[in-house]
C-alpha positions as a Markdown table, in Angstrom:
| # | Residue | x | y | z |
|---|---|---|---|---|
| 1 | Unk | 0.0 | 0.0 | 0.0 |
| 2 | Unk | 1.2 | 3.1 | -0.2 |
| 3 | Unk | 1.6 | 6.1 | 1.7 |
| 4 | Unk | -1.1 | 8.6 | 2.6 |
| 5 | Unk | -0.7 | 12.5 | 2.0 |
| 6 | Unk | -2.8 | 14.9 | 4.6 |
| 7 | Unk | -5.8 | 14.5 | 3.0 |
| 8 | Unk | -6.6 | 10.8 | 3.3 |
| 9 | Unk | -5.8 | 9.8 | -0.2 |
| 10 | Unk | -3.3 | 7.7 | -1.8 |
| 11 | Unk | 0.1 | 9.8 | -2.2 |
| 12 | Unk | 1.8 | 9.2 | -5.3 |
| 13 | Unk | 6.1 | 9.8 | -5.4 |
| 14 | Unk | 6.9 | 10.0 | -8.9 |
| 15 | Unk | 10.2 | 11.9 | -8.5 |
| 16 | Unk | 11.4 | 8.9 | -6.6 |
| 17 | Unk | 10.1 | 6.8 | -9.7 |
| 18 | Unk | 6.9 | 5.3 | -7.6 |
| 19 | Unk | 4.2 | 7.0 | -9.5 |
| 20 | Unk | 2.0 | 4.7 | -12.1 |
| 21 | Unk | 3.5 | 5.5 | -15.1 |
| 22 | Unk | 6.7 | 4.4 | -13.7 |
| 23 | Unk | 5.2 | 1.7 | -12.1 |
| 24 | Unk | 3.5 | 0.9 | -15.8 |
| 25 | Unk | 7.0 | 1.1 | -17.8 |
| 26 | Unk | 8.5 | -1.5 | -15.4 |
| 27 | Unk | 5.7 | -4.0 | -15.7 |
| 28 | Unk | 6.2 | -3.6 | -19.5 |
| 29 | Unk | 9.6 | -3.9 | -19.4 |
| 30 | Unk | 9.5 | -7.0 | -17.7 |
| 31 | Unk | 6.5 | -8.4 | -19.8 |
| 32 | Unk | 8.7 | -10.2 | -22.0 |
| 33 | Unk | 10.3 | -13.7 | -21.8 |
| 34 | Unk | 14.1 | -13.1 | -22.7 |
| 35 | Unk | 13.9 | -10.0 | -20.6 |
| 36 | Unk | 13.1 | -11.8 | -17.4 |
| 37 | Unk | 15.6 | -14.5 | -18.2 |
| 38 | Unk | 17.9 | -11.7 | -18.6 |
| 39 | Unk | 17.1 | -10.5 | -15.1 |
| 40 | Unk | 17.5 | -13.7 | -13.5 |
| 41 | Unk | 21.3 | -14.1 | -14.4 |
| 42 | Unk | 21.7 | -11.0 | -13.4 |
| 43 | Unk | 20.0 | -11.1 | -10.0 |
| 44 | Unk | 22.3 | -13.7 | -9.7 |
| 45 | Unk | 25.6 | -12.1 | -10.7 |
| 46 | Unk | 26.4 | -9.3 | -13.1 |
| 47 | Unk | 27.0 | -10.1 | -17.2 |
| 48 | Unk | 28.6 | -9.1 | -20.5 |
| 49 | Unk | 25.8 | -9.1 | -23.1 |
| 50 | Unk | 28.7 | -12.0 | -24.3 |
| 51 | Unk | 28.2 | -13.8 | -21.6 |
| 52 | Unk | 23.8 | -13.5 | -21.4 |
| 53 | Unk | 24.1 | -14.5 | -24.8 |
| 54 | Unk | 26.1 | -17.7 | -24.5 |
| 55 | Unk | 24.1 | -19.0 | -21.6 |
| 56 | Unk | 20.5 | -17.8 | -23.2 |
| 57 | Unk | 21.3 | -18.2 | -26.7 |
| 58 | Unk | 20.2 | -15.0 | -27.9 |
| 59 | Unk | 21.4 | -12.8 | -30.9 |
| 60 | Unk | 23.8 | -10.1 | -29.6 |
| 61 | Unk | 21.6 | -7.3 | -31.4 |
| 62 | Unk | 18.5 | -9.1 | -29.6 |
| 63 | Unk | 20.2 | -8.8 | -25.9 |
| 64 | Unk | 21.5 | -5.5 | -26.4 |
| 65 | Unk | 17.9 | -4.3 | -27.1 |
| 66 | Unk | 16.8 | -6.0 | -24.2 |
| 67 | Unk | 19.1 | -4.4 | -21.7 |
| 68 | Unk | 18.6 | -1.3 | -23.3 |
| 69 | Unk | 14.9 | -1.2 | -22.5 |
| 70 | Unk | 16.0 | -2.8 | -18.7 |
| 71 | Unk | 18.3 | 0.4 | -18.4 |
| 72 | Unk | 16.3 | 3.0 | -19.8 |
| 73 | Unk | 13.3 | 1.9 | -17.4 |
| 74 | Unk | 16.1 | 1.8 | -14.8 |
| 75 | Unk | 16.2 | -1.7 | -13.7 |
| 76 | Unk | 19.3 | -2.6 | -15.2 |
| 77 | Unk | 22.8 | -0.9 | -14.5 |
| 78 | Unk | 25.7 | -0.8 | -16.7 |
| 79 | Unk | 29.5 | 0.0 | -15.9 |
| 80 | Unk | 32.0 | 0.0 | -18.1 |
| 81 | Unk | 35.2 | -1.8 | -17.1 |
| 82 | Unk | 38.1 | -1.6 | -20.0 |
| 83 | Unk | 36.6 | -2.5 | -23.4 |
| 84 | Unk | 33.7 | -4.5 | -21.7 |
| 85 | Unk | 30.3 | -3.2 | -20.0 |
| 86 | Unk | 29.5 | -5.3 | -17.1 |
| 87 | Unk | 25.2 | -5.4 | -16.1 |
| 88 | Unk | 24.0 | -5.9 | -13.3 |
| 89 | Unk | 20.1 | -5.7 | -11.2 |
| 90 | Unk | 20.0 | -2.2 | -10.4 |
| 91 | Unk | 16.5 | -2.3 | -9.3 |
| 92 | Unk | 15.0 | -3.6 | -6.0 |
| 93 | Unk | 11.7 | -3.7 | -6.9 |
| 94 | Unk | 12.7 | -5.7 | -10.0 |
| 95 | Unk | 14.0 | -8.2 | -7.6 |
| 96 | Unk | 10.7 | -8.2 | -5.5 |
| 97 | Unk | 8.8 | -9.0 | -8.7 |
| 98 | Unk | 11.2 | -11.6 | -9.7 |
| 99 | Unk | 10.7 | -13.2 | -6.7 |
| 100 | Unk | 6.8 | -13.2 | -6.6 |
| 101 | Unk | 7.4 | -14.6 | -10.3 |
| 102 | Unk | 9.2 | -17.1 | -9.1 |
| 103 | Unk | 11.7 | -17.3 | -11.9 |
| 104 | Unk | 14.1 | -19.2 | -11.1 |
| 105 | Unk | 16.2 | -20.7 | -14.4 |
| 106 | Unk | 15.8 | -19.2 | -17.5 |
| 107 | Unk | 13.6 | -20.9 | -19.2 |
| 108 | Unk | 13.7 | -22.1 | -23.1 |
| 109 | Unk | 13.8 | -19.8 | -25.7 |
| 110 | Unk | 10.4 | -19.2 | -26.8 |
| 111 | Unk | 8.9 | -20.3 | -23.3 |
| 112 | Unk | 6.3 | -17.8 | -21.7 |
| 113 | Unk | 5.9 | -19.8 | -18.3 |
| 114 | Unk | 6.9 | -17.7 | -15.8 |
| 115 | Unk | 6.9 | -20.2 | -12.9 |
| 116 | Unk | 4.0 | -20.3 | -10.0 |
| 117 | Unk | 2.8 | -16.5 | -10.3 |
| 118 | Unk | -0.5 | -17.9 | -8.5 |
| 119 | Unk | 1.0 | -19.5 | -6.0 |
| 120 | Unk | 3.2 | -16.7 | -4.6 |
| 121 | Unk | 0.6 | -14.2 | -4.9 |
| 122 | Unk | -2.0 | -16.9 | -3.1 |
| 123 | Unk | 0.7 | -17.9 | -0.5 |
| 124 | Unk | 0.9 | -14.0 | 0.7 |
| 125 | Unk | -3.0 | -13.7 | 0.8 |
């Protein structure tokens, strides 16, 4: 839930990135497959786009787009170290979701199961 302002209702912090359109560009972000197989490995320990592409057999154009998307949403952070750029999860909240997702291997390329959605979200009723 989130906070209340003076008045009773529902306070919205969008300069902190908490508003719903934020909130709205993250869930899209993350509506994809390869984007949340992505976001696994790198909950798990930061990447080269080489190295997500080896272990998810993606197209380097393909996993380049991804992250881009992931970073301009602010989920994903990149740092450059000598001629590589290293990812990692940036995001807390992307974590959180990951977690309720339950995604925890990539899946296979093409796959859209995301792992026991229900389940979580019945488990915290």
């Amino acid at each position: 839930m989130g906070k209340l302002d003076r008045t009773g209702g529902a306070r919205t912090d969008v300069a902190a990135g908490r508003g719903p359109v934020q909130a709205a560009n993250m869930l899209r972000a993350l509506a994809n497959p390869h984007r949340l197989q992505i976001l696994r490995l790198l909950d798990q320990a930061p990447h080269t786009v080489m190295d997500l592409c080896e272990r998810l057999s993606l197209r380097q154009s393909l996993a380049s787009q991804h992250l881009a998307r992931l970073r301009l949403d602010g989920i994903v952070a990149a740092e450059r170290q000598g001629h590589h750029v290293i990812y990692s999860l940036s995001n807390a909240r992307a974590r959180a979701i990951l977690d309720i997702l339950d995604v925890d291997r990539p899946a296979s390329p093409g796959s859209t199961r995301c792992g026991s959605a229900a389940e979580a979200l019945d488990s915290r009723a």
